[in-house]
N, C-alpha and C positions, 0 to 999 in steps of 0.2 A: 553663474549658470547652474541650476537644478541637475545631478545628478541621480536620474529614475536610477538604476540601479542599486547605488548606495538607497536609496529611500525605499526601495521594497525590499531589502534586506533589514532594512531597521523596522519597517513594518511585521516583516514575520518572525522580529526575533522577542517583539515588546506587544504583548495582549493585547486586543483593547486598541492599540493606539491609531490605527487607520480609520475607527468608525470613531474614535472622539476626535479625530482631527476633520473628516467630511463634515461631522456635526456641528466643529465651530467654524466651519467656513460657511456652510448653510447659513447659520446663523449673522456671519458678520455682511453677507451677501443681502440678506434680509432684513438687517439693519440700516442698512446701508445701499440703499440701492442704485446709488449715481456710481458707484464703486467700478467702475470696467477693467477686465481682466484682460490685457494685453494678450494677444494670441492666444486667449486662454481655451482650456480644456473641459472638460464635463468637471474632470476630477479638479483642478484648479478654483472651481467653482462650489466644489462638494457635493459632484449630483451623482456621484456615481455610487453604487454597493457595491458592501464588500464582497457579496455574490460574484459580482462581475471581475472586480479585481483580482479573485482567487485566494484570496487570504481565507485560514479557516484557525477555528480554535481547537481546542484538546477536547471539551465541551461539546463541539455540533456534532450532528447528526449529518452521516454520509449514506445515498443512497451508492449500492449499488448490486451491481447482475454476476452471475457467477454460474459458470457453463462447463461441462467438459469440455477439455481440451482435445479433440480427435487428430490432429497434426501430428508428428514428432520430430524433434531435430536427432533427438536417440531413439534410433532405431530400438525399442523394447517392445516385444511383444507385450501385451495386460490383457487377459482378458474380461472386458466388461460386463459380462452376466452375474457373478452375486452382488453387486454394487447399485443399489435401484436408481440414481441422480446419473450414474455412466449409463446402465442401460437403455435409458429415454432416449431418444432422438428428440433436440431440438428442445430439451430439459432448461432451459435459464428460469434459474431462480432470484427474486429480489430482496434483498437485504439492505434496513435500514440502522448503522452503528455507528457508534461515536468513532470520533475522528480519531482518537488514541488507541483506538485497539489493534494489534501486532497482526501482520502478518502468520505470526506462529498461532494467536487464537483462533484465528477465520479456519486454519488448518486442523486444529483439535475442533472445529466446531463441526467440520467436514467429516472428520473421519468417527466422530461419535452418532452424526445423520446418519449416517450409510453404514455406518457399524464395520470397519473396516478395519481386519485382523495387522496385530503390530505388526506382521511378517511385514507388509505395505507402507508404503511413505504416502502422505498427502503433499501434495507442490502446486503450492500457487504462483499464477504467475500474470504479467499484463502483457497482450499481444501473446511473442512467443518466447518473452523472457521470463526465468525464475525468477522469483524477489527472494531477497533476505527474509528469515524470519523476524529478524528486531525489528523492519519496516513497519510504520503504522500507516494506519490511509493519507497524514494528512502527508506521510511523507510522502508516498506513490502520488500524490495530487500536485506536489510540489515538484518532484523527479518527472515525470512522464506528461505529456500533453495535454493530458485533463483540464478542459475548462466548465466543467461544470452544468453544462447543457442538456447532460443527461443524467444516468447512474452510470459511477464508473465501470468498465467494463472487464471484469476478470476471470482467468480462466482456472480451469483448475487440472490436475490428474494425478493419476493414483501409480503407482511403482514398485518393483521388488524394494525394500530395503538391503543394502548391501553392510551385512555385519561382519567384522573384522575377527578372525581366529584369534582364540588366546592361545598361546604355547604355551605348554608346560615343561619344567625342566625334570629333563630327564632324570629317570635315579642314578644315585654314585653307585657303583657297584667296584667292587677288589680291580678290577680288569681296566680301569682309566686310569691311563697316565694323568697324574697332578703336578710333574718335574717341569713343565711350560715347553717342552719340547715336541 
């Protein structure tokens, strides 16, 4: 018995190999046409794309939409008037990138549009979860329910950044004890 799992795991881990395998089944389905596929399926047959299956390469091209986020689960005040993409109402923007590019670049892409001072964090996120920065699209296509129907749908918002104090060591002066007492 066919294990789908096991086989779209080995599909998304080898290029290539889900559209040369429809292809040679189209093919033998074609050559062969008394051939009947017991129970079979679109994909048992070869008729399906990889569109539909959800596989993507490093290569494609991902459409998608990218909105301020107006929600918060943290409470942070931000105010959106120097930020021209926050201040729109109803602002979605469409972006079409390759499927390899990070999380972290859509985020410098943002904060270079809008010109948006380092004191600020850019945070992208889907629905109303952060992503990682290492995530790329094809991974968010793969993690979250995306089927491809549309552009993915992503939101974005802007943050105090939270910088951490460096301490400095105090001077030695005559008057500290050094005895560990």
């Amino acid at each position: 018995r066919s294990d789908k799992t096991l086989q779209d795991i080995v599909y998304k881990l080898v290029p290539g190999l889900f559209k040369d395998e429809m292809k040679r089944r189209r093919d033998f389905y074609a050559a062969y046409p008394m051939a009947e596929v017991p129970n079979g399926s679109n994909e048992d047959r070869g008729e399906v794309s990889e569109q539909d299956k959800g596989n993507l390469t490093d290569d494609e091209i991902v459409s998608l939409s990218i909105e301020f986020y107006e929600g918060s689960r943290y409470a942070t005040p931000f105010p959106p008037g120097p930020f021209p993409l926050c201040s729109q109402k109803n602002g979605v923007r469409f972006l079409r990138c390759p499927a390899a590019m990070t999380v972290m670049h859509l985020a410098k892409f943002l904060r270079n549009k809008m010109d948006v001072p380092s004191k600020y964090k850019v945070e992208v996120l889907y629905e109303d979860e952060p992503l990682k920065e290492y995530y790329t699209l094809m991974d968010i296509a793969y993690i979250y329910p995306w089927r491809r129907n549309g552009p993915l749908p992503l939101k974005y918002r802007v943050q105090p950044t939270c910088k951490r104090l460096k301490l400095s060591q105090p001077p030695a002066s005559e008057c500290t004890n050094t005895s560990g007492a």
